[in-house]
C-alpha positions in Angstrom: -9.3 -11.5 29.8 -12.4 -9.4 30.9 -14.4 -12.7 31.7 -11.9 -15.0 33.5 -12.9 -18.3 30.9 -11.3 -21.3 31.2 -9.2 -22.6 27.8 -11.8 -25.6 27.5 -14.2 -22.7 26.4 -12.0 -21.4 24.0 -13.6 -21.5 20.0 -11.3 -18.8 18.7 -13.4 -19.1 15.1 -13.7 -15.9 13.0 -16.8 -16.0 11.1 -17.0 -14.2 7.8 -19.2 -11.0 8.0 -20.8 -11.6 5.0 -22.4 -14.8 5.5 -24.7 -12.7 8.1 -26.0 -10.4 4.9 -25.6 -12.4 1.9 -29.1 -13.6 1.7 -32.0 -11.6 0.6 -33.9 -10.9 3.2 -31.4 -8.4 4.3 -32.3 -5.0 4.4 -29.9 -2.8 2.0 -29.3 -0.5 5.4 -28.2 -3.6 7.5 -25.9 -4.4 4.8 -24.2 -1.3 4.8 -23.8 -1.5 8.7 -22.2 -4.9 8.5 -20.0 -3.5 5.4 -19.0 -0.1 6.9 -19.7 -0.4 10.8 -17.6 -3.7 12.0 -14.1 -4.7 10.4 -13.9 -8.6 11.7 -16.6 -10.7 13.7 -15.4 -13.8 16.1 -16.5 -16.5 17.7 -14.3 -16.6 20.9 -15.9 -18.7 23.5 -18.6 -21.1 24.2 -20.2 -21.3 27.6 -21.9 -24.7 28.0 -22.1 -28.3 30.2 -19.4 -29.6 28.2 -16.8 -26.6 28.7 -17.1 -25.9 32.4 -18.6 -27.6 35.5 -22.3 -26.2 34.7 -25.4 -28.0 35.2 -27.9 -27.3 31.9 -30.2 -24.4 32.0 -34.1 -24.9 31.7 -34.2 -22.1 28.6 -30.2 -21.2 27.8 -28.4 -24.3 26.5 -25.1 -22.7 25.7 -24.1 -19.2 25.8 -21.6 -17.8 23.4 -18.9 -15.3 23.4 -18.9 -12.7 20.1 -15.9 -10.5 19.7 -16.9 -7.6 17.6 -14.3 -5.3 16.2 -15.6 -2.0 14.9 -14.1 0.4 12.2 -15.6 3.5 14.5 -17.3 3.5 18.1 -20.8 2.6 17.1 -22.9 -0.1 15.8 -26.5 0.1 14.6 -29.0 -2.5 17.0 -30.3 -4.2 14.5 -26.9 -5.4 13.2 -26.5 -7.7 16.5 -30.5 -8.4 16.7 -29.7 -9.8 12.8 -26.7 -12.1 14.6 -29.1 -12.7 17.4 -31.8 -14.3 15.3 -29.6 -16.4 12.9 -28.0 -17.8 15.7 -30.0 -20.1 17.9 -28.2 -19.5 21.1 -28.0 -16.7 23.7 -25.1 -14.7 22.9 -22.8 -12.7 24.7 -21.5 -9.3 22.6 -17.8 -8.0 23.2 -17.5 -4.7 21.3 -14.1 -3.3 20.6 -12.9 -0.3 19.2 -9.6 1.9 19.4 -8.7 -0.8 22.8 -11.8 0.1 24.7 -14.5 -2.2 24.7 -18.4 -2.8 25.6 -20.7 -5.5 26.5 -23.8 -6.2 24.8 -26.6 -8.6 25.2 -30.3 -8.9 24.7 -32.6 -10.6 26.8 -34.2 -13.8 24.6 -37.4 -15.0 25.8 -38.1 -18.2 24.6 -40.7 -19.1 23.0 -42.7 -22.4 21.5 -40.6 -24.3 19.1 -37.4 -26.1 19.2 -34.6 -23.6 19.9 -36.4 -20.8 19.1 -36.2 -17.5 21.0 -37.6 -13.7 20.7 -34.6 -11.3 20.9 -36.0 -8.6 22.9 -34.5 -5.4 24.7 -30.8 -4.7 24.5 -28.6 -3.8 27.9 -25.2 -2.6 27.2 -22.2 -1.1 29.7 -20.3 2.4 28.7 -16.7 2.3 26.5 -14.2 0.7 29.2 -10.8 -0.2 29.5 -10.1 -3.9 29.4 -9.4 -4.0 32.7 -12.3 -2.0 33.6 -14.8 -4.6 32.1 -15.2 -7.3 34.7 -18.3 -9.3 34.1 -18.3 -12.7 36.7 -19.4 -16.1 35.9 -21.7 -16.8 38.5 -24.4 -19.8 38.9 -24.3 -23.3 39.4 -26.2 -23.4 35.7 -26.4 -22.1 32.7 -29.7 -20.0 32.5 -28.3 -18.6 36.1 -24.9 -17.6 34.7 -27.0 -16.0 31.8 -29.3 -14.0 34.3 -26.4 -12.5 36.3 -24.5 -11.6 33.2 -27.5 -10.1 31.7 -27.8 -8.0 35.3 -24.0 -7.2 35.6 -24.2 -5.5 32.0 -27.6 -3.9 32.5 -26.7 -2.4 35.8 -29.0 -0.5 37.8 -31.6 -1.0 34.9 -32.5 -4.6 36.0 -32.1 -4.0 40.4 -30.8 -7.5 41.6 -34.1 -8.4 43.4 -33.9 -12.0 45.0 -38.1 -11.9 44.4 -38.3 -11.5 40.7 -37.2 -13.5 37.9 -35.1 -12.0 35.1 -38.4 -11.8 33.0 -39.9 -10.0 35.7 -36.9 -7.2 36.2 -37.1 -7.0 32.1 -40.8 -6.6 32.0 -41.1 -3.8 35.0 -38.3 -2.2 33.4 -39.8 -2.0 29.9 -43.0 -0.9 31.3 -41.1 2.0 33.1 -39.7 3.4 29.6 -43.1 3.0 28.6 -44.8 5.1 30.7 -41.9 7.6 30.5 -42.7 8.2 27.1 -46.7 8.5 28.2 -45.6 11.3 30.5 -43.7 13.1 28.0 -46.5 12.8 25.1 -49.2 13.7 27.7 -47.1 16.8 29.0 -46.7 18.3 25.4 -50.1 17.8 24.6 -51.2 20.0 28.5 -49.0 22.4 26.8 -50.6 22.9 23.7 -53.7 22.5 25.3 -56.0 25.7 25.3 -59.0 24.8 27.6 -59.2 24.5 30.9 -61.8 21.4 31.4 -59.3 19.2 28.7 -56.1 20.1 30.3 -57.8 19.3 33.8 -58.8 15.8 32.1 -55.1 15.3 30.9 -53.2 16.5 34.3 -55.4 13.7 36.0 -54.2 11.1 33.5 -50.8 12.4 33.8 -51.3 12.2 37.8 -52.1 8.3 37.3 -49.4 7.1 35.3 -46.8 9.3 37.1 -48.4 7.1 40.3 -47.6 3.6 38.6 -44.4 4.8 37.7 -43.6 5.9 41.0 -44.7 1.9 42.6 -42.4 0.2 40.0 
């Protein structure tokens, strides 16, 4: 077993894909995703206080253990962000397809109200071999074991830095994409750009966000 759980955390519960897309606010194009995308859906572990020696977390409860199995090697985002937000828990996502297998999981920020979270960006690791997918249990509680499995999977992504909170890592890292995609909007449009005094005026925007990218 890739994650080295103890049997008191065993659920071993298959959960019927269509009770995720049944109701009606379910976008045709999900539907089809659930229907053609993933052949069986289960519940295999839960992660809490009362299944291993773990003292609660602040903002993760319990964290579960989904076993996806797919009919081909991908799966559209929103399929698991649809899982995410019907489920008020943080969830762990084991892919699997043709014996090779991926880890999935989004970083849920909570937010006011009881149990409620916002699923926010997705970190995943490449197709491995079970063997080669070792994610570690580590922390004395819950929201910890959550942060270093959300690291583990992400990988270089979210840099272990003993100064910054998870959110912080998430945040600088979402910024970072973000001004990627300045850089590469702002370089078409020097490009295109005929005059000399405008294409001056964009290379010195260009200049500043390629500087805060550089300090993150």
């Amino acid at each position: 077993m890739m994650l080295d759980l103890p049997k008191s955390t065993e659920f071993n519960k298959r959960i019927p894909k269509q009770s995720f897309y049944e109701n009606l606010d379910v976008s045709p194009s999900i539907k089809k995703y659930f229907v053609e995308q993933i052949k069986t859906i289960y519940w295999k572990n839960k992660i809490s206080p009362e299944t291993m020696n773990l003292a609660p977390g602040e903002i993760v409860t319990e964290l579960q253990v989904f076993e996806i199995r797919l009919s081909s090697n991908e799966l559209d985002e929103s399929v698991l962000s649809l899982i995410d937000k019907k489920i008020p828990y943080h969830i762990l996502f084991i892919l699997e397809y043709n014996g090779k297998y991926q880890a999935w999981t989004a970083y849920k920020e909570a937010v006011s109200g009881n149990n409620a979270f916002k699923v926010g960006t997705y970190y995943h690791t490449e197709w491995l071999c079970e063997s080669e997918l070792l994610l570690k249990i580590e922390g004395l509680n819950i929201d910890k074991v959550y942060e270093n499995l959300v690291r583990q999977i992400a990988g270089e992504l979210l840099r272990n830095d003993s100064h910054e909170s998870l959110k912080e890592s998430v945040d600088r890292e979402r910024r970072k994409q973000e001004l990627k995609k300045q850089i590469e909007t702002l370089q078409q449009k020097v490009r295109r750009e005929k005059q000399l005094n405008k294409q001056m005026k964009l290379n010195s925007e260009l200049k500043k966000i390629k500087k805060e990218l550089e300090e993150l």
